[in-house]
N, C-alpha and C positions, 0 to 999 in steps of 0.2 A: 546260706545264712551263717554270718560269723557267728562264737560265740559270747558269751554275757564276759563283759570286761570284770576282772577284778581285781584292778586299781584303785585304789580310793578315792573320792570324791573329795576328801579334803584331806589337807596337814596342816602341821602343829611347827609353827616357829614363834618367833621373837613378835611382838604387840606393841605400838604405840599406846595403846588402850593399856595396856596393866599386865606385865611379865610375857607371858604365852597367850599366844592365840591362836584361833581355828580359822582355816583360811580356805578359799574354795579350790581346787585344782580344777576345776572344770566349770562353765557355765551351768549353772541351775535353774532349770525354771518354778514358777510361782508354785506353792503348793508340793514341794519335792520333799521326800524323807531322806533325811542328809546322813543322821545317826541317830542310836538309841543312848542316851542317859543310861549309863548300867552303874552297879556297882552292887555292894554289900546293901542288903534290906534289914534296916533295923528299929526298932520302936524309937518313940521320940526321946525315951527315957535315958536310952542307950546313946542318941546322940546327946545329948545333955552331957553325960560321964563322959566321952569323948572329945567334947570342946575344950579350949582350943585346937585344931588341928596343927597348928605354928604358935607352942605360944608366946612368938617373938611379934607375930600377926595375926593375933586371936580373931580379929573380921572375916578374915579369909578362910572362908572353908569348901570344901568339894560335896556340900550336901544338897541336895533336892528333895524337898519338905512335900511329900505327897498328901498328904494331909494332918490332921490333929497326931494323928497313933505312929505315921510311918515314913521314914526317910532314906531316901538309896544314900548309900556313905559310896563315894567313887573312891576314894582313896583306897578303899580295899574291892580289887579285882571290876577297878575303873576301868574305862577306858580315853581315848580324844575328848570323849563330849565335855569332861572336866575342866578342859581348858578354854571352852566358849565363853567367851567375854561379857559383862552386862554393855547395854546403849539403850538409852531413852527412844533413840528412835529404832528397832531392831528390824536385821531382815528376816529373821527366823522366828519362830515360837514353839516353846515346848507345846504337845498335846498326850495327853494321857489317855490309852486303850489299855483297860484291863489292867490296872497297876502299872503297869509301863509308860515312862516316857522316851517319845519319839521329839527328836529336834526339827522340825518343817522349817522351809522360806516361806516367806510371807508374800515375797514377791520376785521376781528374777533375780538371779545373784550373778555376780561375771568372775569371772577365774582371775584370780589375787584376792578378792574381796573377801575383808575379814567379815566370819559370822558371827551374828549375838544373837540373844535376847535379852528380854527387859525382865531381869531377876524380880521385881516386883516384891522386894524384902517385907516383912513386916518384923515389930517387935512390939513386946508388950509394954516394954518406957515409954512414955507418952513421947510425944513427938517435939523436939526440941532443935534449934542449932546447934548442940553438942553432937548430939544423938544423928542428922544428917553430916557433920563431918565424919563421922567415925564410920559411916557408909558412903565418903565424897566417888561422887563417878565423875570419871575423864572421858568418859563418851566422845567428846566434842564436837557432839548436835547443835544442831542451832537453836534448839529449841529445848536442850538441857535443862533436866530440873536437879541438876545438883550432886542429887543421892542415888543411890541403888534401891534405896525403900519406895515402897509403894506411894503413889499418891495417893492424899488423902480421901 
């Protein structure tokens, strides 16, 4: 029996999608844990006082909103998963065990194949065409809805 590979499953280059992407190095099947979402854990309060991350590109930030109270900040003591891309149609989906988010495929992934998921933004501005440009996705689904924010 050989033993357990430890190569990574995926890397971080250049995106047609939007700066950096996560890309697969190896075929995945449906259902696989790609990576864990890590970073700094901090009240929502704390990301508040921290926004913008860029504030050349206040939109853009490395946060994963676990709920009302609590958000992993990657940007301190991140790692790869920061760089996954949003698409309306995604192959992967965050799931959360125990305060943790795990990145899963949703369905087979083939080696080159950039991974996403569908960021599912929300904001408390009501919803506007201003409000979905300043979240524009370049996805380029067929079936694009536009934004990064959640549908309605």
């Amino acid at each position: 029996m050989s033993p357990p590979s430890t190569t990574s499953p995926i890397h971080v280059h250049f995106s047609e999608v939007h700066g950096k992407g996560v890309f697969a190095a190896r075929h995945m099947a449906a259902g696989e844990t790609v990576i864990e979402y890590v970073g700094e854990l901090i009240s929502m309060a704390e990301a508040i006082a921290r926004h913008p991350h860029d504030p050349q590109d206040p939109n853009h930030t490395f946060y994963f909103q676990l709920d009302d109270e609590r958000v992993i900040d990657a940007v301190r003591d991140g790692n790869d998963s920061k760089w996954i891309n949003h698409s309306c149609r995604p192959n992967c989906e965050p799931e959360e065990v125990d305060g943790r988010i795990f990145i899963k495929t949703r369905r087979p992934v083939f080696r080159g194949e950039e991974l996403t998921f569908d960021y599912g933004l929300v904001s408390d501005e009501p919803m506007s065409e201003a409000l979905r440009a300043r979240y524009a996705c370049r996805c380029g689904a067929r079936k694009c809805r536009g934004t990064m924010l959640a549908s309605p």
